[in-house]
C-alpha positions, 0 to 999 in steps of 0.5 A, spaced: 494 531 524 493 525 527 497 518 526 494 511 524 498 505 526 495 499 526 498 492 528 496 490 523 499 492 518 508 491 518 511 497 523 514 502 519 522 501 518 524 509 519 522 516 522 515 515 518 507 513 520 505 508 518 500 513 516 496 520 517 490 523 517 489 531 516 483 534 513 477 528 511 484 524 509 488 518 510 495 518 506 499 511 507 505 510 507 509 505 502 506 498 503 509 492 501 510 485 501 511 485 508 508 480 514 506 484 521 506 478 525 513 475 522 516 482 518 518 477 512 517 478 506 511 475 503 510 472 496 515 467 492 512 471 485 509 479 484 502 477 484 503 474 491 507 480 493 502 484 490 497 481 494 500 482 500 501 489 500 494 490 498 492 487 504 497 491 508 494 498 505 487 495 507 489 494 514 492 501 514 485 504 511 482 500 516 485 502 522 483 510 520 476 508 518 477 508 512 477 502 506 480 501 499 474 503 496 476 510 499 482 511 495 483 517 491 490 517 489 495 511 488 502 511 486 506 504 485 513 503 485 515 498 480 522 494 480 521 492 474 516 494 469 516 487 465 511 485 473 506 491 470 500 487 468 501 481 473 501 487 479 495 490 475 492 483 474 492 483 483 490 490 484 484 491 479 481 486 485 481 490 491 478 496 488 471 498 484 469 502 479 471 508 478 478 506 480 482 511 483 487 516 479 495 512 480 502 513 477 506 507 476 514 508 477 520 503 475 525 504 480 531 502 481 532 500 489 527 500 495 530 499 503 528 492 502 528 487 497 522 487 494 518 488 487 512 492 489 511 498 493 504 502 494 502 508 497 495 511 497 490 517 500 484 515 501 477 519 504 476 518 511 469 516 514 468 521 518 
């Protein structure tokens, strides 16, 4: 296994990469709406906070040779469920066709006060 760590990208907040290759994949962390040059949350509404993440995911992929057109497997954690089309709206655009495999879970708290978080495995280029 080899670690991705990108500055890029917000410092992981406990004992967990930000992300790992092994075996011709990338598996990122939960991302979310966190700034890496500040560490504040970013967005004032969900599509903002969605952007936000997305970008952070993008970095991560990135810095492993790796893209969000590579993305194979999404998992989404939702604060609240009545945000689902609006994160849909804003994570439809940074992916193509045929858009990756994704599971969508309501949750009732994340380690920091955020609406979103976002986890996904890509290929890597290699």
């Amino acid at each position: 296994m080899e670690e991705v760590s990108t500055a890029d990208a917000p410092a992981s907040i406990g004992p967990f990469s930000q992300g790992l290759i092994d075996d011709g994949r990338v598996y990122v962390s939960g991302q979310g709406p966190i700034d890496p040059e500040t560490g504040e949350i970013v967005g004032d509404d969900i599509k903002a906070e969605t952007h936000r993440t997305m970008k952070n995911i993008g970095a991560v992929l990135e810095a492993a040779d790796s893209s969000l057109d590579d993305i194979v497997k999404a998992t989404v954690f939702v604060r609240n469920m009545d945000d689902y089309n609006a994160i849909n709206e804003v994570y439809e655009t940074y992916l193509s066709d045929p858009y990756p495999a994704r599971s969508a879970v309501e949750i009732d708290d994340l380690p920091v006060d955020i609406g979103v978080e976002i986890e996904v495995i890509a290929r890597v280029n290699q």
